[in-house]
C-alpha atoms as a printed R data frame, in Angstrom:
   type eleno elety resid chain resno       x       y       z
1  ATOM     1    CA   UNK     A     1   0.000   0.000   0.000
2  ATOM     2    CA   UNK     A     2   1.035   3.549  -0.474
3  ATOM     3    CA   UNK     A     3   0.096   6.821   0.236
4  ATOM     4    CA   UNK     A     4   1.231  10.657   0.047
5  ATOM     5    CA   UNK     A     5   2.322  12.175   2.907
6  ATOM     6    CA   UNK     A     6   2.088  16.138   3.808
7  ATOM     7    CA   UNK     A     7   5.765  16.892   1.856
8  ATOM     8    CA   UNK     A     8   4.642  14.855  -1.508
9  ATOM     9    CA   UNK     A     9   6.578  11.988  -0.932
10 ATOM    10    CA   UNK     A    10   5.404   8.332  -1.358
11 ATOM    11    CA   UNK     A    11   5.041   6.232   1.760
12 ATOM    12    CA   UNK     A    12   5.545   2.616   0.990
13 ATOM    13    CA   UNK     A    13   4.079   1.062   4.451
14 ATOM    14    CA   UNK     A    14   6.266  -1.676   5.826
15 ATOM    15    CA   UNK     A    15   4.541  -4.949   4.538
16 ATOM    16    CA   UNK     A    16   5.292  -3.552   0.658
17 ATOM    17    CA   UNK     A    17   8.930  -2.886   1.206
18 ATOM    18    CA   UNK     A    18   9.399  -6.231   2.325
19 ATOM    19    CA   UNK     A    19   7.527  -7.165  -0.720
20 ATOM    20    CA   UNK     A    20   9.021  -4.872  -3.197
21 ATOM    21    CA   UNK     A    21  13.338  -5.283  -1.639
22 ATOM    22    CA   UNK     A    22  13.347  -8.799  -2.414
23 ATOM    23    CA   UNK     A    23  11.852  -8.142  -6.049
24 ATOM    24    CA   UNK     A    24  14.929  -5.245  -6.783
25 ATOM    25    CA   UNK     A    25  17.416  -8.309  -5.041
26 ATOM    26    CA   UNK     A    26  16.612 -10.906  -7.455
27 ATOM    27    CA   UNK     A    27  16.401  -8.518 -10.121
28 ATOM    28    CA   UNK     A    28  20.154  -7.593  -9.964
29 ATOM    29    CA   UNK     A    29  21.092 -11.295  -9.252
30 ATOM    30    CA   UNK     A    30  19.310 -11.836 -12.690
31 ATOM    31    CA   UNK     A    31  20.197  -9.040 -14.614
32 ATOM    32    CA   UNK     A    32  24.015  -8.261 -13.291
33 ATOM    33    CA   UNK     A    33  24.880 -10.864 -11.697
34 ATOM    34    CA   UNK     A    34  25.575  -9.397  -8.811
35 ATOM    35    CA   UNK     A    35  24.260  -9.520  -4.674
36 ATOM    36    CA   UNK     A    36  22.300  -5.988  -3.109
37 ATOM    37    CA   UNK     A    37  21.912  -6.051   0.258
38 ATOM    38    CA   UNK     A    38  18.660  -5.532   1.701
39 ATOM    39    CA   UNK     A    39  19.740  -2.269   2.978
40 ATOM    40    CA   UNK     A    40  20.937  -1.321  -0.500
41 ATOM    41    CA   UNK     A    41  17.767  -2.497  -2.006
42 ATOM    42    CA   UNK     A    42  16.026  -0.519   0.717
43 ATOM    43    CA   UNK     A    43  18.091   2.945  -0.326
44 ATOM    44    CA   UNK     A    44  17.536   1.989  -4.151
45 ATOM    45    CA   UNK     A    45  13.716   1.443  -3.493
46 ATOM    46    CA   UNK     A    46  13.189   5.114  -1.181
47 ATOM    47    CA   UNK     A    47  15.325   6.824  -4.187
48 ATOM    48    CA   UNK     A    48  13.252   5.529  -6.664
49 ATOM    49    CA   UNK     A    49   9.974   6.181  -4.880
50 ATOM    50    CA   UNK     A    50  11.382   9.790  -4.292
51 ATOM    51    CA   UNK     A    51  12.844  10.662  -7.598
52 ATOM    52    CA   UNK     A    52  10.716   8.243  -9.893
53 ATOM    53    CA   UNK     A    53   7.524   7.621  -8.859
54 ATOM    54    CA   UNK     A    54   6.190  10.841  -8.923
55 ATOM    55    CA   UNK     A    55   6.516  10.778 -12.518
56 ATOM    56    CA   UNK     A    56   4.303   7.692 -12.646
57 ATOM    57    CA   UNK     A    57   2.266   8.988 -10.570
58 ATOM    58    CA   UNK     A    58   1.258  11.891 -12.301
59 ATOM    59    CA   UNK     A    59   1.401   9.406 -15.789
60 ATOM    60    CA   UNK     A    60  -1.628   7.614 -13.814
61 ATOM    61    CA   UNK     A    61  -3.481  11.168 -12.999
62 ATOM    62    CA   UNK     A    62  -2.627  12.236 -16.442
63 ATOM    63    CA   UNK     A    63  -4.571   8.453 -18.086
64 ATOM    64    CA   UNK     A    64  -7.207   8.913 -15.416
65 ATOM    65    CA   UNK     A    65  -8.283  12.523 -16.514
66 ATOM    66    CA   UNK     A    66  -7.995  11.662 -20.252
67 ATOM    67    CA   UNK     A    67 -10.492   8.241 -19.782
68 ATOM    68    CA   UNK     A    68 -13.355  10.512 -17.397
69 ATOM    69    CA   UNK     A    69 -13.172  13.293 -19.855
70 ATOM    70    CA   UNK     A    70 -13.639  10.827 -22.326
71 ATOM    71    CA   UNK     A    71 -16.263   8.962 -20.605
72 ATOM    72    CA   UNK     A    72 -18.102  12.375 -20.072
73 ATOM    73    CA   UNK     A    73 -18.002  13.141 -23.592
74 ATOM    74    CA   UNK     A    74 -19.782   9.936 -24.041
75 ATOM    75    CA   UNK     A    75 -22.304  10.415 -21.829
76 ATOM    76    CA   UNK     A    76 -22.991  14.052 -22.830
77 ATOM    77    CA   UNK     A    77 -23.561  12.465 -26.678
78 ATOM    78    CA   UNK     A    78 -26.395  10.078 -25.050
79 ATOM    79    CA   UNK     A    79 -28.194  13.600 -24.388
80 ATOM    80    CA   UNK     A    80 -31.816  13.850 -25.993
81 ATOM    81    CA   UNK     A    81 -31.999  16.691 -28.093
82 ATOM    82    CA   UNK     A    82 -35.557  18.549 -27.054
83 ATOM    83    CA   UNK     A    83 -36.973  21.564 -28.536
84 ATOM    84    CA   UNK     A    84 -38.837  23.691 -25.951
């Protein structure tokens, strides 16, 4: 789960960091062959969540605006046309 705090940051709670560090471990065992620490994988996760994830964040914003306005537009053409 995650949330924004009063500064803008993300807040990963507890139980996702434990789920997310391992993920960013195995992914440089894979990929580089090489071991991260879970403390390392802990920095590398709070940078990313600090430096990246706003950008995805406001991707998501950006995709949800564009799909209501679009929605709206959709309803709005369901309109009957009356004369009065």
């Amino acid at each position: 789960m995650t949330s924004k705090s009063k500064n803008n940051k993300f807040v990963l709670s507890n139980e996702k960091k434990k789920e997310l560090i391992p993920l960013i471990q195995a992914y440089f065992q894979e990929e580089h062959g090489e071991e991260l620490g879970q403390l390392a994988a802990g920095f590398l996760l709070d940078f990313f969540s600090e430096k990246i994830g706003p950008e995805f964040y406001n991707l998501g914003i950006s995709d949800s605006y564009k799909y209501m306005h679009n929605s709206v537009e959709d309803l709005l053409s369901l309109l009957k046309l009356t004369d009065h």
